[in-house]
LUMKOL-579999 format. One record per residue (C-alpha): x, y, z; residue in one letter. Coordinates in steps of 0.1 Angstrom, whole numbers, padded with zeros to 4 digits, always signed. Layout:
BEGIN
XYZA
...
//
This chain:
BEGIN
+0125+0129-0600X
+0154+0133-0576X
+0125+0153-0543X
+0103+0126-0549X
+0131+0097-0545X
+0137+0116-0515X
+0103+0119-0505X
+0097+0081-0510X
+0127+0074-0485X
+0120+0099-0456X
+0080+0078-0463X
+0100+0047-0456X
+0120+0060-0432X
+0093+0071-0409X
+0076+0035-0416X
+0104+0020-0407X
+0108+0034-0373X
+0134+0065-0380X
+0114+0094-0372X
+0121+0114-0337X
+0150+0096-0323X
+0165+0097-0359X
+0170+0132-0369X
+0185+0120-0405X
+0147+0123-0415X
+0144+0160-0410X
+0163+0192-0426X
+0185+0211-0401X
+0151+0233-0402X
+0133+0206-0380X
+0110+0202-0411X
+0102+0173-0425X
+0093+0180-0458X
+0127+0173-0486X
+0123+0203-0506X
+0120+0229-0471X
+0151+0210-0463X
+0165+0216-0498X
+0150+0255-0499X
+0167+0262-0465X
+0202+0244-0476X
+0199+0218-0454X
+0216+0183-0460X
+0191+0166-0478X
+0178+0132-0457X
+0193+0102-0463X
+0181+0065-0453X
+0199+0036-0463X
+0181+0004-0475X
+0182-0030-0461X
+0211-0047-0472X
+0231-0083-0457X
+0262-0069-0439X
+0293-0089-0443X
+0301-0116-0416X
+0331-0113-0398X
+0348-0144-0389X
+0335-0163-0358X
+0362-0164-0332X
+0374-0131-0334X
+0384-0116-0300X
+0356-0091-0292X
+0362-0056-0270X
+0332-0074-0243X
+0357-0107-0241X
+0334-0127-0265X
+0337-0131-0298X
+0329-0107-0329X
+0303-0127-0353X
+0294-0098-0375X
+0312-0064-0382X
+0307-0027-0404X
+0320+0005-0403X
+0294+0015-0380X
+0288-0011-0357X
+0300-0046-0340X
+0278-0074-0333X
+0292-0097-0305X
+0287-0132-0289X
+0294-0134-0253X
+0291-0165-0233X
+0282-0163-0193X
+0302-0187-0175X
+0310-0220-0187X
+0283-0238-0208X
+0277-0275-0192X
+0254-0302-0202X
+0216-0305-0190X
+0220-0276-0174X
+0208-0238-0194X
+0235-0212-0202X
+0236-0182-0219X
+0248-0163-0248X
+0247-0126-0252X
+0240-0112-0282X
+0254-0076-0282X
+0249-0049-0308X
+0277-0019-0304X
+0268+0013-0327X
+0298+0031-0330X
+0315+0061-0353X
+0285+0080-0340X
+0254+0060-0346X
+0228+0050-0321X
+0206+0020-0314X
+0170+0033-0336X
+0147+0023-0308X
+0114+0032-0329X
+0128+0004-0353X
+0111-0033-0348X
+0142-0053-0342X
+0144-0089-0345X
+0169-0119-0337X
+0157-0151-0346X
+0182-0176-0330X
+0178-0211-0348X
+0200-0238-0320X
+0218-0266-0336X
+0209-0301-0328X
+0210-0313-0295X
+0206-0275-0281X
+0171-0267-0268X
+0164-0224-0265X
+0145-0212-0237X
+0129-0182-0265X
+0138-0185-0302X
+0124-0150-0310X
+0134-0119-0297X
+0127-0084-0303X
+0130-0049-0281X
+0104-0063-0253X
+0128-0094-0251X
+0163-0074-0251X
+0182-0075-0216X
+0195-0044-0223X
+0180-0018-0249X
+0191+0019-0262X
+0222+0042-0259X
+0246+0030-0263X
+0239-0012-0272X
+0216-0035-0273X
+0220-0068-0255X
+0198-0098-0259X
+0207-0132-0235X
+0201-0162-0254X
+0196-0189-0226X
+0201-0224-0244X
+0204-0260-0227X
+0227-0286-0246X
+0222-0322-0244X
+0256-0333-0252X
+0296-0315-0248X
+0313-0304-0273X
+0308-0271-0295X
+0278-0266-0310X
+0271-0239-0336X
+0242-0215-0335X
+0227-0190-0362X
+0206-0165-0361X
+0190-0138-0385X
+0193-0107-0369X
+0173-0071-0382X
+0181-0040-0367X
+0185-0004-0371X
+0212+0024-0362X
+0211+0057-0371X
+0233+0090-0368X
+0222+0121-0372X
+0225+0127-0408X
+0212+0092-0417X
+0198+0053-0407X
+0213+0019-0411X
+0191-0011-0421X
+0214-0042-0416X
+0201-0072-0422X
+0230-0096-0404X
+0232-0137-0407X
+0247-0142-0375X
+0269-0176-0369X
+0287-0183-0331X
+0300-0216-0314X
+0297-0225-0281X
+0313-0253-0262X
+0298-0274-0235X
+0313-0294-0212X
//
C-alpha cells in the first residue's frame, strides 16, 4: 500500500509540474521509479498536497520595503507599491513570492494570481500566470499589478494566488488568499 501511495504522488507530482527542476521526484539514484529509490536506500519522494497557507497580517514590514500579506516556513509573499498611488492616474503593486530555507520557485508548475480590485479600482490584467510575471525563477517571482483608482483613500485588494516551490527533497503546493491595502491620494 505504502509504494503505490508513493507512486500515486511522484504521478501527481510530475502532473503537477515537479519533474526536472524538482529533484524531490526522483531517488538519489536519478530514477524515478519509488521502489529503485527505496532498493537503493534513497530518501523516498515526497510531494506535499495543496493546502491554504495561513495569512499573515497585512501591514507587516516586508524585507522589499512593502508589506508581508502571506507567510510559511518556506516562503514570504509580499506587496510592494511603486511610488505613490494617485487618482485617475495607474499605479502599481508588486506581488513578490520569496522561497526561502532552501526552496526554489517550481517553474514547470502553472502558477496563477487572480487579483480581484475593490470598488472604484480598475486593473490593467486581472489574471496572471508565468507569461505575465515581471520577474520569474531563482530566486522570486514578481508579478506588477498595475491598477487605476477612481477615488483617494485605501482601497483593499484580494487575490487568490497558486504556486509551487520545491527543495530538493520535496514540493510545496500553497494555495494562498492574498489581502493588501493601498492608498491613493
Amino acid at each position: 500500500m505504502k509504494k503505490a501511495v508513493i507512486v500515486h504522488l511522484v504521478v501527481l507530482a510530475s502532473l503537477l509540474g515537479c519533474g526536472e527542476g524538482c529533484s524531490g521526484t526522483t531517488g538519489e539514484s536519478g530514477s524515478s521509479d519509488p521502489a529503485t529509490a527505496a532498493n537503493t536506500g534513497a530518501p523516498e519522494p515526497t510531494t506535499t498536497a495543496p493546502e491554504v497557507a495561513t495569512t499573515a497580517t497585512p501591514g507587516t514590514a516586508a524585507p522589499g520595503g512593502g508589506s508581508v500579506i502571506a507567510t510559511n516556513e518556506n516562503y514570504v509573499i509580499e506587496a510592494v507599491t511603486q511610488g505613490t498611488p494617485t487618482v485617475a492616474q495607474e499605479g502599481e503593486v508588486e506581488i513578490r513570492l520569496v522561497p526561502r530555507n532552501g526552496y526554489h520557485v517550481n517553474a514547470e508548475y502553472p502558477i496563477r494570481l487572480r487579483v480581484t480590485p475593490p470598488a472604484g479600482v480598475t486593473l490593467a490584467r486581472s489574471e496572471f500566470d508565468k507569461a505575465a510575471a515581471k520577474e520569474f525563477g531563482d530566486p522570486r517571482a514578481i508579478f506588477g499589478v498595475r491598477f487605476t483608482p477612481a477615488a483617494a483613500g485605501e482601497a483593499l485588494f484580494t487575490a487568490d494566488f497558486r504556486f509551487s516551490v520545491c527543495n530538493p527533497q520535496t514540493c510545496l503546493l500553497p494555495q494562498e488568499n492574498l489581502r493588501w491595502s493601498v492608498t491613493a491620494q
